[in-house]
N, C-alpha and C positions, 0 to 999 in steps of 0.2 A: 722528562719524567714529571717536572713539578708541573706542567699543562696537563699533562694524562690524569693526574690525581683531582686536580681541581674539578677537570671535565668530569670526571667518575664520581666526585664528589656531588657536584651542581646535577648529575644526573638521578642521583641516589636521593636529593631534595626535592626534585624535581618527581619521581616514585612517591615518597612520601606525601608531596601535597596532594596527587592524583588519587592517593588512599583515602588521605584525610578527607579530600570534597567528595568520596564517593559515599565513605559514611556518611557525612552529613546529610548528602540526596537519600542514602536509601532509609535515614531516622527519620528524614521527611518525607518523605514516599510511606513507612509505615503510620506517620501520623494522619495522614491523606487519607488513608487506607483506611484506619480503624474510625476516624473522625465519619467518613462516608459509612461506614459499616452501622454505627450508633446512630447517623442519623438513621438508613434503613431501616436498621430493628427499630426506633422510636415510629417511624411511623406506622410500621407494621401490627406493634404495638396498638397504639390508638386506633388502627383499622379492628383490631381483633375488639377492643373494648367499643368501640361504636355499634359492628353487627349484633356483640352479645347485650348492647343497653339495649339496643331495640329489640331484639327475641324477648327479654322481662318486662320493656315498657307495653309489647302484646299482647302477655300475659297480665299485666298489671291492669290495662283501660279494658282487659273482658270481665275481670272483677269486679272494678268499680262500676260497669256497666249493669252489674246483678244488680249493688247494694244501691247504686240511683235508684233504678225500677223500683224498688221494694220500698224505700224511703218514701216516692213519690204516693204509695198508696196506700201509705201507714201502716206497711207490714200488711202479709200475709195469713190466712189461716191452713194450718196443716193438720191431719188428725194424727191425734195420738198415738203414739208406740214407745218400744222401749227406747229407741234411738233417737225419738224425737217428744221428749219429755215439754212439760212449761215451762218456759222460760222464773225463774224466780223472780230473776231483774226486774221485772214485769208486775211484779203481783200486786203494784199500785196501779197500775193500769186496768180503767175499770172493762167489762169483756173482754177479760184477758182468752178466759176459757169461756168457750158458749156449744152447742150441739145442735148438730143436724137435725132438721123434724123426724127423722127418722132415730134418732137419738145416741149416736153415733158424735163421740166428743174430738171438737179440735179444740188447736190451742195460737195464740197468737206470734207468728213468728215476725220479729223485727230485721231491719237490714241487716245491721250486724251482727244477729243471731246467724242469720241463713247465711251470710257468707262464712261465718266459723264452722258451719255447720258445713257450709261446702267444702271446705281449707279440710276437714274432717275426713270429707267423705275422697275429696282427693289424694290425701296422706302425701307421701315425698314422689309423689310419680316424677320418674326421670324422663319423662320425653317433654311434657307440659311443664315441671317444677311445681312449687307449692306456695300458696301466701298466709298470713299471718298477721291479725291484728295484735296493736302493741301500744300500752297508753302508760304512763310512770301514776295514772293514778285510773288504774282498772277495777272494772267492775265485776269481771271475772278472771278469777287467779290464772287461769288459764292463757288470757293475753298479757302476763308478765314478759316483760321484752327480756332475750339474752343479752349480754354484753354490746354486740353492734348494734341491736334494736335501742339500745339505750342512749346510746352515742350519739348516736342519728336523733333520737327524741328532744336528745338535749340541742342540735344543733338547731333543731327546728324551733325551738323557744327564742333562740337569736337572730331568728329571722329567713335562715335554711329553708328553703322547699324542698328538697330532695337532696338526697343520697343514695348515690349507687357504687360498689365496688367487688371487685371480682376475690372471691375466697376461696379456698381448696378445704372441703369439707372432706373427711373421711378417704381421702386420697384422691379425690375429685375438684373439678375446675367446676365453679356456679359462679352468677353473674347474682348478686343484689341488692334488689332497690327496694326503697322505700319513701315514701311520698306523706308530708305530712295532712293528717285527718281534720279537716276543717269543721267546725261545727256549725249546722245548719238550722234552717228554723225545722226541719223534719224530723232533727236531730234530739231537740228540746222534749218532746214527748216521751225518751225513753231517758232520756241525760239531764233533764231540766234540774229535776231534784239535785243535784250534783254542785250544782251553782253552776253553770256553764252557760254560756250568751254568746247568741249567734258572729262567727268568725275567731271566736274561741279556740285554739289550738288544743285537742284532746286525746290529744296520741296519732299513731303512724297506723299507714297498710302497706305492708310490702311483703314482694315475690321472691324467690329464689329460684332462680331456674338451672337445668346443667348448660353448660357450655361444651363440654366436650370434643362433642364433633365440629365445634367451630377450632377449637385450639389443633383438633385432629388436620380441620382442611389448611391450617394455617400454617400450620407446622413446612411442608413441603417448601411454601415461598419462603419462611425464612432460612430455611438451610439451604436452598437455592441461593439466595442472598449472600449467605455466608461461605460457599462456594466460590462462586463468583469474585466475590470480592478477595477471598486468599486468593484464586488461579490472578487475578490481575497482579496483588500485588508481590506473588514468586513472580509474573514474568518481568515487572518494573524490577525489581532486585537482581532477575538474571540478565536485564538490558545493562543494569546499571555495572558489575559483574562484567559482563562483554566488554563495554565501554574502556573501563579502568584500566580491564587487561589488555585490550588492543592499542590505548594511551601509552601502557606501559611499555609493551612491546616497540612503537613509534618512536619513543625516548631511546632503548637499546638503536633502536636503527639509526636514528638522526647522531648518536653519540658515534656509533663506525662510521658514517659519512662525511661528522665533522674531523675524526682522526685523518681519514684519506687524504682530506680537502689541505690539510695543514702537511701532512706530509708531504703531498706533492700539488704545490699550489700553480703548477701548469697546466693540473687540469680541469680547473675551476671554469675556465669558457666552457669547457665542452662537455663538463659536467651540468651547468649553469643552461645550454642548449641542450640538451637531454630533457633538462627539468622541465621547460617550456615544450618541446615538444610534447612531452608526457600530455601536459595540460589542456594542450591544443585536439590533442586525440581524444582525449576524455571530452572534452565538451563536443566536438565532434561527432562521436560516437551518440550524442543526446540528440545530432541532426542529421545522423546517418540512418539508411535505409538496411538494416543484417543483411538482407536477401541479395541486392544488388550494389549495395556501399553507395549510390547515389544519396542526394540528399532527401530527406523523410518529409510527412505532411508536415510537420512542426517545422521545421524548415524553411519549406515553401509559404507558408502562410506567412512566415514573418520577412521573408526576403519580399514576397509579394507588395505586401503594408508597405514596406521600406522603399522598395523600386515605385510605386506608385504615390508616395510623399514626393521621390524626386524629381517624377515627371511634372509632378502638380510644379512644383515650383521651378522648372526648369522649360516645361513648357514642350519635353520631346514628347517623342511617340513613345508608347509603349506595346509589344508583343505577347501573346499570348499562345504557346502550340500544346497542343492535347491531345495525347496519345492513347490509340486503344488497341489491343491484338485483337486480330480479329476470329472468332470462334476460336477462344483461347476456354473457353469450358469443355468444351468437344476434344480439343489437345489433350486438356487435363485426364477425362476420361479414355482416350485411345491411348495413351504414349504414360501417363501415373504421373503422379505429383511430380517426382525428382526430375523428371526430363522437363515439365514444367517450369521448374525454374532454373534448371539450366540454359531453357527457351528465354525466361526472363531477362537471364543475367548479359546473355548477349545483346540482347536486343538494347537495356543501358549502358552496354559499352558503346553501343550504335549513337546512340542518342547524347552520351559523355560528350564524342565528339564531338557535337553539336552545338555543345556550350563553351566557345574556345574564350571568348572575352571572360576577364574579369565579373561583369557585372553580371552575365548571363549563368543561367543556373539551370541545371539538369536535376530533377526529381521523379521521386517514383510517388504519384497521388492517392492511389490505392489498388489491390490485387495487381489486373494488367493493364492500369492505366498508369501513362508517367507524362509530365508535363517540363515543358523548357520554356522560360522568363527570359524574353532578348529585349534587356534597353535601347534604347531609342534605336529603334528599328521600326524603319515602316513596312507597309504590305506589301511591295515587293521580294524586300530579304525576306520577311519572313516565310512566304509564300515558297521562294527559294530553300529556305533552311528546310524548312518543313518537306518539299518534296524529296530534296536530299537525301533526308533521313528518311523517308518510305521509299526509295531506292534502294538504300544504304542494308535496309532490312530486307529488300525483296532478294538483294543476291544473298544474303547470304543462304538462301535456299533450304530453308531448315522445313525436312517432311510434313507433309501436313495432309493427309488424306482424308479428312474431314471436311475441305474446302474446294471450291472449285478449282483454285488454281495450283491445289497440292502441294501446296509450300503456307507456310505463316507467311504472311503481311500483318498489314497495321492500317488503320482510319486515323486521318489527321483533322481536327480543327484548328483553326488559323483565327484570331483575334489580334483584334490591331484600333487603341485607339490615344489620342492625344488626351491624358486624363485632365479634371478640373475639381476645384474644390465640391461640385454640384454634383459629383460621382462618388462612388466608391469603389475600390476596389473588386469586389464581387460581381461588379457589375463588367467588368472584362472576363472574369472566369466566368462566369451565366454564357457569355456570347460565345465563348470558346466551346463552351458543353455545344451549345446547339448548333453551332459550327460543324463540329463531330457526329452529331446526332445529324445531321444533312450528309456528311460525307458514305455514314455507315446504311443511313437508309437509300442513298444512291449507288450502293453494289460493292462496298467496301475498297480496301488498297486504293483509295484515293485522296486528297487533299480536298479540303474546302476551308474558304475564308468569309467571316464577315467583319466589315469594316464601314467605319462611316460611310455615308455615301459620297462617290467618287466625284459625281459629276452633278453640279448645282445651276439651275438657269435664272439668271438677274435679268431683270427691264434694262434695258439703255435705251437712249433717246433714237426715238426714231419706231419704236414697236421691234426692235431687234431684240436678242439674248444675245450672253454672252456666258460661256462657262467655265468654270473655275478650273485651274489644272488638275490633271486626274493625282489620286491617291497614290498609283502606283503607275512608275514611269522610268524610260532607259533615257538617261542624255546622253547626246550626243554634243563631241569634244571635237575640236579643230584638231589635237593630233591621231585622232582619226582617218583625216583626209589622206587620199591617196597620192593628189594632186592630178587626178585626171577628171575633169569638170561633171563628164556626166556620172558616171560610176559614184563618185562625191552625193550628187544629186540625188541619184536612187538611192544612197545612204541613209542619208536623213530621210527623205521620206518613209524608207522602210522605219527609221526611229519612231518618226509620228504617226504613222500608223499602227505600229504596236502601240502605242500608249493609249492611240484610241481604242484598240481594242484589248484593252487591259479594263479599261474606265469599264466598258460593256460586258465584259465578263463580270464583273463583279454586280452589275444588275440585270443582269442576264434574267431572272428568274420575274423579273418587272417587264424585262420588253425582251424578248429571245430575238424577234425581228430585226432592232438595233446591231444584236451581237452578232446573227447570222451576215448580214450585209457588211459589219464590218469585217469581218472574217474574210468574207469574198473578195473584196476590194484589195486585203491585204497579200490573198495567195493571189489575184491577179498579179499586183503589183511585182509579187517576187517571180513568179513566172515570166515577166516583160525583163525585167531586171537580169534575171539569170542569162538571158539568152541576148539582151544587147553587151554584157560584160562579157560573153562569151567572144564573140565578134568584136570588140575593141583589142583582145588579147592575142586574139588570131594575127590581128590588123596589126598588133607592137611583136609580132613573133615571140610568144612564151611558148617557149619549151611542153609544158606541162598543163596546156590548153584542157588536150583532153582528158586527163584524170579531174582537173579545175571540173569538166563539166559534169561527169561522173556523178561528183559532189553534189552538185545542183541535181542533178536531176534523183539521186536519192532524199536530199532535204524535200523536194518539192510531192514526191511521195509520200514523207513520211506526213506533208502538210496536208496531203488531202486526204490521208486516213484519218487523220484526226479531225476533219472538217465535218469527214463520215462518221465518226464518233461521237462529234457534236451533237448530229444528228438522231442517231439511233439509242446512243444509254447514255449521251453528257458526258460535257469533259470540263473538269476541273480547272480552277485557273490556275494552280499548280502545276499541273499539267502543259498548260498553255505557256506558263512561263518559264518551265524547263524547257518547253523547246524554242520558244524565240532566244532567250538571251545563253542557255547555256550551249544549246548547237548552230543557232542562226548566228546569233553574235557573238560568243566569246568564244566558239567551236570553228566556225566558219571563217567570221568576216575579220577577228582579231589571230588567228591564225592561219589560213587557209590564204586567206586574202593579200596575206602583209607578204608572200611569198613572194606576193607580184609588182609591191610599191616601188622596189629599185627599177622598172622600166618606167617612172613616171617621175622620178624624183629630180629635183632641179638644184642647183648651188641654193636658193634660197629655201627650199625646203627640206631637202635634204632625205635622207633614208633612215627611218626609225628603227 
């Protein structure tokens, strides 16, 4: 009881801290939040006041653009009316007022007569805005500045050139500015009497314009903004929220599994192996393939890297087989997806098997391609594996009336090479693709390999060559031997001559001539062979002579259809090597044959 309470206690602490650091995150999650949010709106801010300075500063240089003009020509003359009276300010100015010869009276309007006069004539138009001269010592009461005009005059006595600020006039947004009025030597003719000298500071012009429709289009982005930024920071509060409570939940759990664990501590292994397994599946599951439970591209890519550091430093071979079903689109659309991958999932059980070592790995690389990684495995196994497994697939006979041969198969490519730091990995799966892409473009359900090349010719002394041992080769073992001399003899030659013409298969496509001739040589040889082991067996009285020859005389068939196959659409050396060493030698001559070693066998060699 005192255990339970503590446990219950420590767990109840345990809730509590889980609370405490979630508030914490989520007062800092909202300070994140609103910190982000302030800066947006500042900037948004400043973007609004930037567009609306420059909408007044183009309002502002088309005004000052009048009063240069008019400055530069000492003022203008206009006639008379009621709207456009004499200037008073003026009336020291000698031909202020003069007349047309027709006698017709103007009067002399100055620059900043005529911009007032324009400021006038434009009134508060809302689309342009309106400007306004302003001096703290005018000459007409008229440019008495308001309160900000005043402001601004003053600041400009301390050295200010401008001021601009945004106001809400009469329930409206305006932008203005005003720019202090420098005094020129143009200036002196209407201001001179004043006391004023040229760069004089002598009052302000400035615009007001509306902004409206900038606050209007801005409006949008920042409520946008501020959307935004609440929808993130509810879902950070309702992650944070999940978290806590699933934390929480995990404490209730781990509290009944630690009560179990104590009550009955026998079953802590096997509790303890559960946990592990769990773990094993779950990561697993991160390199499994859903569809086929094979292992996934992520998988493969890193088994790949891993098996290819080994070989580097270890110095074997490494394999490469690359699977493809073939008009597996055509399937898809006669037979629907679901028998599709029920088509898949067998064909990875096929291939599963294929990966029986530890280090070898069965993958599915994408749609209906899947790939198997055999370490140090040269081009014979794999050549072997490989055909295997497109056997392995042809029986299982799954309908296929899309293809010529009515059933699914599968294109194999074969890669095979001793890696080096001067390599990369990818550079076996490239060879493996076009391996496949040679199998598929040669009439599918077949095997092809590429592999270094087999056979290399060196100078020796004398103008002779000499060539390296083939790639891919059957030894032959002394407990082989029959102990009948010639039989023996045919043996091995039949060994050496498949290897040669293992070497020629694989450059078959450099010199067909080489591999044709070796081929011939070789069904000579088994046709001489079959029929003197024939006659030996007669000569020792075996029983079972004539079904012996039976044998022979179906292998030697199946040898010259393939010779004629050679001939007419290509044959694989998968092909080629399924039937030397899986029916010639380990079908035949290691079963068939060993039937007969007990009439040969001697005290010294004995009966295998």
């Amino acid at each position: 009881m005192g255990d339970s309470a503590t446990q219950r206690k420590q767990s109840g602490n345990y809730v509590k801290s889980v609370r405490r650091y979630a508030l914490i995150a989520a007062l800092i999650w909202t300070a994140v939040i609103a910190g982000s949010f302030a800066w947006y709106y500042r900037l948004s801010e400043q973007q609004l006041l930037a567009v609306s300075k420059s909408k007044a500063v183009i309002a502002f240089e088309r005004d000052v653009l009048y009063r240069q003009w008019v400055s530069k020509q000492g003022g203008i003359y206009a006639p008379v009316t009621p709207a456009m009276q004499p200037n008073p300010l003026l009336s020291h100015v000698p031909e202020r007022d003069i007349a047309t010869p027709s006698g017709k009276p103007l009067t002399l309007v100055n620059a900043t007569y005529l911009v007032r006069k324009v400021f006038e004539l434009n009134g508060t138009n809302e689309a342009g805005g309106y400007g306004h001269l302003a001096s703290l010592n005018p000459l007409n009461p008229a440019n008495h500045p308001d309160p900000w005009e005043e402001k601004a005059l003053r600041s400009f006595e301390r050295g200010v050139k401008e001021v601009s600020e945004i106001q809400t006039i009469n329930g409206r947004a305006y932008m203005r500015l005003m720019r202090a009025a420098v005094t020129e030597k143009n200036c002196l003719h209407c201001h001179g009497h004043q006391g004023y000298h040229v760069g004089d500071i002598r009052g302000g012009m400035g615009v007001t314009v509306p902004i409206s429709d900038i606050v209007e289009a801005n409006r949008p982005q920042v409520i946008g903004g501020m959307l935004g930024h609440g929808l993130a920071w509810i879902l950070g509060l309702g992650a944070l929220w999940f978290g806590s409570r699933k934390l929480t939940l995990s404490v209730a759990a781990l509290q009944h599994s630690e009560k179990s664990l104590q009550l009955q501590t026998e079953q802590l292994e096997r509790l303890s192996a559960e946990l592990v397994t769990k773990n094993w599946q779950l990561e697993a599951l991160t390199l499994q393939d859903a569809l086929t439970d094979l292992a996934n591209r992520r998988c493969f890519d890193e088994t790949l890297d891993t098996e290819w550091a080994r070989a580097v430093r270890t110095g074997q071979q490494l394999a490469l087989l690359l699977f493809d079903v073939d008009y597996f689109k055509e399937y898809n659309d006669r037979y629907g997806h679901q028998a599709g991958d029920e088509c898949l999932r067998s064909i990875a059980r096929i291939l599963q098997t294929g990966a029986r070592r530890v280090s070898d790995l069965a993958a599915r690389y994408g749609g209906e391609e899947f790939v198997i990684i055999a370490a140090d495995t040269d081009a014979a196994s794999a050549l072997y594996l490989a055909e295997t497994m497109r056997k392995r697939v042809e029986a299982l006979a799954i309908p296929h009336e899309q293809t010529p041969l009515g059933h699914v198969s599968i294109s194999v490519g074969v890669a095979v090479m001793t890696p080096d730091e001067r390599l990369e990995a990818a550079k076996l799966l490239r060879t493996a693709d076009e391996a496949l892409y040679r199998a598929k473009d040669g009439g599918r359900n077949r095997v092809e390999l590429i592999a270094p090349p087999s056979v290399r010719t060196f100078p020796q002394r004398g103008g002779r060559t000499a060539e390296e041992p083939p790639v891919i080769q059957i030894t032959w073992k002394q407990s082989y031997a029959c102990g009948e001399p010639t039989i023996d003899e045919d043996h091995r030659k039949l060994f050496r001559l498949a290897n040669t013409l293992f070497t020629r298969a694989l450059l078959r496509d450099k010199d067909p001539e080489l591999f044709n001739a070796a081929f011939d040589e070789l069904l000579a040889h088994v046709s001489t062979h079959f029929s003197q082991e024939e006659e030996i067996l007669r000569r020792h009285g075996y029983e079972d002579v004539d079904e012996h020859a039976e044998q022979h005389r179906l292998l030697v068939e199946h040898a010259v259809r393939l010779r004629r196959q050679a001939d007419e659409t290509g044959l694989s050396a998968g092909e080629l090597i399924d039937f030397l060493v899986n029916e010639v030698v380990i079908g035949h001559m290691m079963r068939s044959d060993w039937l007969f070693y007990r009439l040969f066998a001697t005290p010294a060699h004995g009966a295998a």
